[in-house]
C-alpha positions as CSV (number, residue, x, y, z in Angstrom):
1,X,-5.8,9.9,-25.0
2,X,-6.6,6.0,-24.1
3,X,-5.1,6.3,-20.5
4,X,-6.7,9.4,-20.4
5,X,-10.7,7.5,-21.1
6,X,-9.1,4.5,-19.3
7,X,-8.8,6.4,-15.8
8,X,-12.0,8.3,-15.8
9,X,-13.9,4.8,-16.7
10,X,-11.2,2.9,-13.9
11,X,-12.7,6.1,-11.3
12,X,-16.3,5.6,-11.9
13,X,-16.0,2.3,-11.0
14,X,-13.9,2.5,-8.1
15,X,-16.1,5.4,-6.6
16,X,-19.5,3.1,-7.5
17,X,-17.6,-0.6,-5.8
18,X,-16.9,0.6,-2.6
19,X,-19.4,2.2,0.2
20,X,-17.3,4.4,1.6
21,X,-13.5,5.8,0.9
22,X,-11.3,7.8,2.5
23,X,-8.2,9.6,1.5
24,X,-5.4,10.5,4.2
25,X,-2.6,12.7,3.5
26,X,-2.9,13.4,-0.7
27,X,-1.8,16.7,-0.1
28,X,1.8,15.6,0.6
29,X,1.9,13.9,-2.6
30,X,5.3,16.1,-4.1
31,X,4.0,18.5,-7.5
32,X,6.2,19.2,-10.2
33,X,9.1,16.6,-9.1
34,X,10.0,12.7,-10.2
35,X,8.1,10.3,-8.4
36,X,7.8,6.4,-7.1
37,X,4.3,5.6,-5.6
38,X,5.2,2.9,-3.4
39,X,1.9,0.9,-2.4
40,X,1.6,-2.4,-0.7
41,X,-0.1,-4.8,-2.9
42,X,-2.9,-6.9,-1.3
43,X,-5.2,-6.7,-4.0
44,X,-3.8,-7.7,-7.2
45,X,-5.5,-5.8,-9.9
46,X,-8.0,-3.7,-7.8
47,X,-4.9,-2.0,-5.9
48,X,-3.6,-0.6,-9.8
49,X,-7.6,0.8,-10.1
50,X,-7.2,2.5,-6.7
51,X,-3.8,4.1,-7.5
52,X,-5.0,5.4,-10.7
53,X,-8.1,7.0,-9.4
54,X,-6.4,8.7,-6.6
55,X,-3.0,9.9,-8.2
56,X,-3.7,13.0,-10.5
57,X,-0.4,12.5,-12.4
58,X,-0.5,10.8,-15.3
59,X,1.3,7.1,-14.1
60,X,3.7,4.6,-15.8
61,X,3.5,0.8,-14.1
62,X,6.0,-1.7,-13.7
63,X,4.2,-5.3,-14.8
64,X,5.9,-9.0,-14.6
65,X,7.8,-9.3,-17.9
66,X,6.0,-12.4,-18.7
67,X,3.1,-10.5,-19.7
68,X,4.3,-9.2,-22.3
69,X,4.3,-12.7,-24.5
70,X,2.5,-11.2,-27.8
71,X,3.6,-8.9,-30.3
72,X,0.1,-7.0,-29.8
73,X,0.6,-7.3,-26.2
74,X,4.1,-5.3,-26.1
75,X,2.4,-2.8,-28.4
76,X,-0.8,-2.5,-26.8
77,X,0.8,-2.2,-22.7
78,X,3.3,0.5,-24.3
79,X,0.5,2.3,-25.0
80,X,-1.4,1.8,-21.9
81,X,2.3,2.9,-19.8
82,X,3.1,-0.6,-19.2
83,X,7.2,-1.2,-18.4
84,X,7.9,-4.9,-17.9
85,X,9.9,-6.4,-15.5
86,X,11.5,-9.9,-16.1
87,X,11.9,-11.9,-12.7
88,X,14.4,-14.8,-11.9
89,X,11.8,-17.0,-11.5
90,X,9.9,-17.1,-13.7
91,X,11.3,-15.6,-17.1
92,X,15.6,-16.2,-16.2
93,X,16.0,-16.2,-19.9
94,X,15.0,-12.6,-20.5
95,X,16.2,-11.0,-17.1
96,X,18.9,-9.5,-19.4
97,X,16.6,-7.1,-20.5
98,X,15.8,-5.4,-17.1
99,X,18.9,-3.3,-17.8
100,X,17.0,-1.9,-20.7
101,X,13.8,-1.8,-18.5
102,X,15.9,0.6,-15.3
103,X,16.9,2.6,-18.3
104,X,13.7,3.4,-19.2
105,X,12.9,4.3,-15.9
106,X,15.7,6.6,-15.6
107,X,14.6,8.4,-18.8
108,X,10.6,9.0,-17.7
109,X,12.3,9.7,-13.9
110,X,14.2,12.7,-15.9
111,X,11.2,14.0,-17.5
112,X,9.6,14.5,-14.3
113,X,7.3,11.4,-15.1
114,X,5.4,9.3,-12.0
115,X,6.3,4.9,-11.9
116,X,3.9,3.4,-9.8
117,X,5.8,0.0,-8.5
118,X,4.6,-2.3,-6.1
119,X,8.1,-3.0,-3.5
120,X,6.2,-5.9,-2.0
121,X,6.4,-7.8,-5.9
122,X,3.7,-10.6,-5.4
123,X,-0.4,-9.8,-4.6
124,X,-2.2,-12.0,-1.7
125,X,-5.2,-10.7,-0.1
126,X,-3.9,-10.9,4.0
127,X,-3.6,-8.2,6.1
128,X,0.4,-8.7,6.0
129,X,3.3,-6.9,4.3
130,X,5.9,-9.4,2.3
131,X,9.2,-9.2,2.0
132,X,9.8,-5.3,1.0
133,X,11.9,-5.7,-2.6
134,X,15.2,-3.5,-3.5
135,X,13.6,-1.7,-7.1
136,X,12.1,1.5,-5.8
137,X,15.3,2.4,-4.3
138,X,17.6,0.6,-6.8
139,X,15.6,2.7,-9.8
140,X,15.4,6.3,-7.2
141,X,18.9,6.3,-6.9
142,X,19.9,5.0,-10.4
143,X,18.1,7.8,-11.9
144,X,19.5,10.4,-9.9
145,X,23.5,9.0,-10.5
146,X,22.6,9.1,-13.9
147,X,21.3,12.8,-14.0
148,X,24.1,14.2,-11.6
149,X,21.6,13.7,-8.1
150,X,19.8,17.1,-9.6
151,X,16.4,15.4,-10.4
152,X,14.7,15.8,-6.7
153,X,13.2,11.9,-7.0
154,X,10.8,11.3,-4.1
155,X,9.0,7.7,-3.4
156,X,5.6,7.7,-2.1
157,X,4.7,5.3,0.1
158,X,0.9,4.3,-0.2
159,X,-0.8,2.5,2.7
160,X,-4.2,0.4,1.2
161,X,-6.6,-0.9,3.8
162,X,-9.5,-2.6,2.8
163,X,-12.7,-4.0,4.8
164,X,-13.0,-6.5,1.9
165,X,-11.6,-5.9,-1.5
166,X,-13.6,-8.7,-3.5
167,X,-16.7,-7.4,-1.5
168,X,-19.2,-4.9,-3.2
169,X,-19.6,-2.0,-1.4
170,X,-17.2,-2.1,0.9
171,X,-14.9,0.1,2.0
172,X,-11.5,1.4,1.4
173,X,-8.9,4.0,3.4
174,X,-5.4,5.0,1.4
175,X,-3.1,6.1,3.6
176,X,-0.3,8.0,2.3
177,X,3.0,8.6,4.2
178,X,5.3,11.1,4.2
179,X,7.1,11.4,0.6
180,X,11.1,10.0,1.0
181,X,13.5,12.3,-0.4
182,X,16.1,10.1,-2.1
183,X,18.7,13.2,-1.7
184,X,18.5,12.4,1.8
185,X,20.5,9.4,1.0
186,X,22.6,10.5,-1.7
187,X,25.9,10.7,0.6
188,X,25.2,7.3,1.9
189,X,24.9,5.7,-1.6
190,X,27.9,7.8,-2.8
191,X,30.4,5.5,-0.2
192,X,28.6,2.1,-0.6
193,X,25.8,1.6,-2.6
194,X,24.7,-1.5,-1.2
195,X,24.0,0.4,1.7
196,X,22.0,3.1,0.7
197,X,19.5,0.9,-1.3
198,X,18.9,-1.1,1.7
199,X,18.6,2.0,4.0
200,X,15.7,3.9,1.6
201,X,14.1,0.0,1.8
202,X,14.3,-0.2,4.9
203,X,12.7,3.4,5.7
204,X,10.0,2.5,2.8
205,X,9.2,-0.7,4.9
206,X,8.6,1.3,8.1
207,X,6.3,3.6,6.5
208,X,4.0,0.8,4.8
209,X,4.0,-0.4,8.1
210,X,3.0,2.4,9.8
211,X,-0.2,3.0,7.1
212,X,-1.5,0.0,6.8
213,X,-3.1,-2.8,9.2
214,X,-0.2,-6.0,8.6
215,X,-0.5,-9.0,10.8
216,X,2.3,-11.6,10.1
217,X,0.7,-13.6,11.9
218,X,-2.3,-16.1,10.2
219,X,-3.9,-17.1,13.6
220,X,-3.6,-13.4,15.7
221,X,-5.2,-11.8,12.4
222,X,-8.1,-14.1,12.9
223,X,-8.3,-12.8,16.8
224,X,-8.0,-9.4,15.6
225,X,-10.6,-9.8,13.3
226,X,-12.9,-11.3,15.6
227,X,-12.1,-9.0,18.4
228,X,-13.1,-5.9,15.7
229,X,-16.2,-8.1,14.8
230,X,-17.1,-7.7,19.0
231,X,-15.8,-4.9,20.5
232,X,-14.6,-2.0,17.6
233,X,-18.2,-0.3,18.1
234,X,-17.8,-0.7,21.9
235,X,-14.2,1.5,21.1
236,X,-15.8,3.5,18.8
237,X,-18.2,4.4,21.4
238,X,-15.9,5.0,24.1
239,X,-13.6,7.3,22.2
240,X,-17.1,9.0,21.3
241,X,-16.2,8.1,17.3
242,X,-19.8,8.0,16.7
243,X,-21.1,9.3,13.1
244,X,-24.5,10.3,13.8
245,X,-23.1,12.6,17.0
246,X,-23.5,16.7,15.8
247,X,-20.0,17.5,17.2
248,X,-16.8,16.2,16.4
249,X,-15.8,13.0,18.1
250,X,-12.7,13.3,20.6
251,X,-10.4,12.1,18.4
252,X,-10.9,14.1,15.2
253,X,-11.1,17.3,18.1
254,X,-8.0,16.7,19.1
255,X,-5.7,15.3,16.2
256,X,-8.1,16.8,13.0
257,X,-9.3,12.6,12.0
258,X,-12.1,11.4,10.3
259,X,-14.0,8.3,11.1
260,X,-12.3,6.0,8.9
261,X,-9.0,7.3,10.3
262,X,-10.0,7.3,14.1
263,X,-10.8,3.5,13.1
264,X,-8.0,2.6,11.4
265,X,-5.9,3.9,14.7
266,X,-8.5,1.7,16.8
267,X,-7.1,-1.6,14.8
268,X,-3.8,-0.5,15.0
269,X,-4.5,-0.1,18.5
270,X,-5.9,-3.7,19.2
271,X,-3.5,-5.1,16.6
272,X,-0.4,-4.0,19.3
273,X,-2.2,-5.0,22.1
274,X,-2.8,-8.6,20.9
275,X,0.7,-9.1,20.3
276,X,2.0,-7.7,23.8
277,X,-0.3,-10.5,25.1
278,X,0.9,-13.3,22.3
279,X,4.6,-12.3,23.5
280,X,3.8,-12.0,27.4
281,X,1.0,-14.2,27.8
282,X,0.3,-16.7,25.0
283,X,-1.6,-19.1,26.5
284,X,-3.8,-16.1,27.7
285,X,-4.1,-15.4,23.8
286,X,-5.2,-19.1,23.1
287,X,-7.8,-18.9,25.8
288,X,-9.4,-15.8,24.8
289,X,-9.0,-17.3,20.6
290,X,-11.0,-20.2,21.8
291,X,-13.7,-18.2,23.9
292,X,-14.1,-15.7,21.3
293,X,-14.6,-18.6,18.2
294,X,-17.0,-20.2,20.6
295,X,-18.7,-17.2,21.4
296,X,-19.2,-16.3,17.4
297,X,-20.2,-20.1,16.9
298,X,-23.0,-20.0,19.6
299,X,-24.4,-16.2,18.4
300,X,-24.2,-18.1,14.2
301,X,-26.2,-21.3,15.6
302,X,-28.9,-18.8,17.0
303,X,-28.8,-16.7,14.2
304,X,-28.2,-13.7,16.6
């Protein structure tokens, strides 16, 4: 009942903090089996909001163990769905417990029950993914040894891309991939588990790539930025992705994309581009950094 008042309240005010949102691919979101959502995490607390407004099952979360510190906190997170997770780092003492912990998981997995887990472990807001953690896979296949591979566990990966997250009214595009079907790797795991944890990683990795904007790189995410800062309404225009247009725009004619999509492929697109040119022709890179920060300088200074 308290999850229940807790998401509508968490979905009033995610629809009433951002401008605009748009949801890609929700439909391929599995009914009816076990599930892993499998976001990328570059929003700490906001990304848990967004998850919970958008996933109509009813969701249990893996939290840092250290959390849970209180008696009333352990009985009040139960409550809310909260499963804790103990990390080397920072609780050694208690990482004992996580067998306990992949237990529980096991038992909601074989109920037909949704975990949302975070692969990527830590939250920074950057346009980057970190290093993609073993426990979606470890817990997918763990559940399904321990039920005889009959359970039909799929991890959803979740891209979220946000224009600003600590920004009122700004805007925000979840783009789901396709669901992985752990069963797909059930013979792999069966001769050397090692190996089929790291290939369902690895494959989750790929995906989160795929859907959302990541940019290891500090520097070239600054030139992305300001290159989408001059020239994404230029792109927009050429690809004819205007909004107040009566027909469709070219893009969403041909492949069926809204707006938010069409741009989303349009930073993708610049995002590849500026790393052909970092790889073949970095001092070209550094040029065109320093014109472009000069450029934004001159157009600030004259409040242009």
């Amino acid at each position: 009942m308290l999850y229940s008042i807790i998401r509508i309240n968490v979905k009033v005010i995610v629809w009433v903090y951002f401008r605009k949102i748009n949801v890609h691919n929700a439909e391929l979101i599995p009914k009816g089996v076990p599930l892993i959502i499998a976001p990328n995490h570059p929003s700490s607390f906001m990304d848990i909001m967004v998850v919970v407004s958008f996933i109509k099952q009813k969701l249990h979360f893996i939290m840092r163990g250290e959390s849970f510190n209180t008696a009333f906190k352990r009985w009040l997170f139960d409550y809310l769905h909260l499963i804790p997770i103990y990390r080397k780092d920072k609780t050694p003492e208690l990482m004992f417990r996580n067998k306990e912990v992949f237990e529980k998981c096991y038992q909601l997995l074989a109920k037909k029950g949704a975990l949302i887990l975070f692969p990527e472990g830590l939250s920074k807001t950057e346009r980057r993914l970190r290093e993609i953690k073993t426990g979606a896979a470890r817990i997918a296949l763990g559940a399904e040894e321990a039920n005889n591979f009959e359970l039909g566990v799929h991890i959803v990966p979740a891209g979220l891309n946000y224009s600003n997250p600590h920004r009122f009214q700004s805007e925000l595009f979840i783009n789901f991939a396709q669901p992985i079907d752990v069963s797909r790797f059930f013979e792999l795991y069966q001769k050397n588990k090692h190996k089929g944890i790291v290939a369902i990683t690895e494959h989750l990795k790929e995906c989160l790539e795929q859907h959302t904007i990541a940019i290891e790189n500090k520097e070239l995410d600054e030139l992305v930025k300001n290159i989408e800062t001059i020239y994404k309404s230029k792109l927009k225009r050429e690809l004819d992705l205007s909004k107040n247009i009566e027909y469709k725009s070219k893009l969403e004619r041909e492949l069926g994309l809204s707006e938010k999509e069409q741009e989303f492929m349009v930073t993708k697109e610049i995002v590849e581009v500026v790393y052909h040119f970092h790889k073949h022709a970095p001092q070209r890179v550094k040029t065109l950094q320093k014109k472009i920060k000069r450029y934004l300088n001159d157009i600030e200074r004259l409040n242009l």
